[in-house]
Every structure is written in structure tokens, then in C-alpha cells.
N, C-alpha and C positions, 0 to 999 in steps of 0.2 A: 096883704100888701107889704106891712115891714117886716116880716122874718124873709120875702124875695127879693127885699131891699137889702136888708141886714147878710144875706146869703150873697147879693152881688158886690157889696163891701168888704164879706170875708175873701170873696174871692178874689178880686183886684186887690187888697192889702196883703195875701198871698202872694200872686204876681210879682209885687214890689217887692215883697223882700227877697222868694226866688232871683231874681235880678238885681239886686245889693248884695248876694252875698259872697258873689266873687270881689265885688270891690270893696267891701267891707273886711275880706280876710286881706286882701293884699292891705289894706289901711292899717286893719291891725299888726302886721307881719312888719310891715315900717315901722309903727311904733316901739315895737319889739325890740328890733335893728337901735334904734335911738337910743333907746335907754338901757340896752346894751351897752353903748358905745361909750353913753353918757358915767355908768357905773364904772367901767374899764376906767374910763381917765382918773377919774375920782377915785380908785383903785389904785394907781398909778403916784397920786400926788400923794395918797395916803403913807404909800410905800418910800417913798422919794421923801418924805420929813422924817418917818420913822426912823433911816438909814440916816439922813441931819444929826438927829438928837440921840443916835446910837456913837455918833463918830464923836461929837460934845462930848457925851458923858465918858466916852473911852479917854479921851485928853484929860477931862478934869481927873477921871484915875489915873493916869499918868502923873501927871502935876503932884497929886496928893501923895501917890506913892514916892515920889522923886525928894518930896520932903522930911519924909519919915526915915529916908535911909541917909 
């Protein structure tokens, strides 16, 4: 009696996830998309300070050169 319990268990918890797993890839596929988008931008600010403290330090060489001559 429980291994045709345990047998009608595997089988319906089979079912279930057959039937989540389309909606489980699209969930994943989102999150995917997200944190994508999420690293792009942060990608983005990364580049956008680097090019800040690239233009700084070019002036302060400027300046420093502008003294020595």
C-alpha cells in the first residue's frame, strides 16, 4: 500500500513540475534579462567615472607640466 502511494506521489509531483517548466524557464529568462540590464548599467556608471578621473588626472598633468616649463 505505500510504495502505490509513494508511486501516485512520484507521479503527480512529476505532473507538477512537467507543468512549471515552461513557466519556470520563462521566470528564469526574466531574471536573466534583469540582471542583464542591471550589470549594463553598472557597466555603464563604471565607465562614465573611469572617463571623470581620466579627464582629472589629464588636467592635473597639464597644470603640473604648465609649471615645470
Amino acid at each position: 500500500m505505500v510504495s502505490k502511494f509513494k508511486a501516485q506521489e512520484l507521479e503527480i509531483n512529476k505532473k507538477m513540475v512537467e507543468s512549471d517548466t515552461p513557466k519556470k524557464k520563462k521566470l528564469q529568462k526574466h531574471i536573466v534579462v534583469q540582471v542583464a540590464r542591471e550589470l549594463e548599467g553598472e557597466m555603464a556608471r563604471d565607465a562614465q567615472r573611469m572617463n571623470e578621473q581620466i579627464a582629472r588626472d589629464a588636467e592635473i598633468a597639464r597644470i603640473h607640466a604648465e609649471e615645470e616649463l
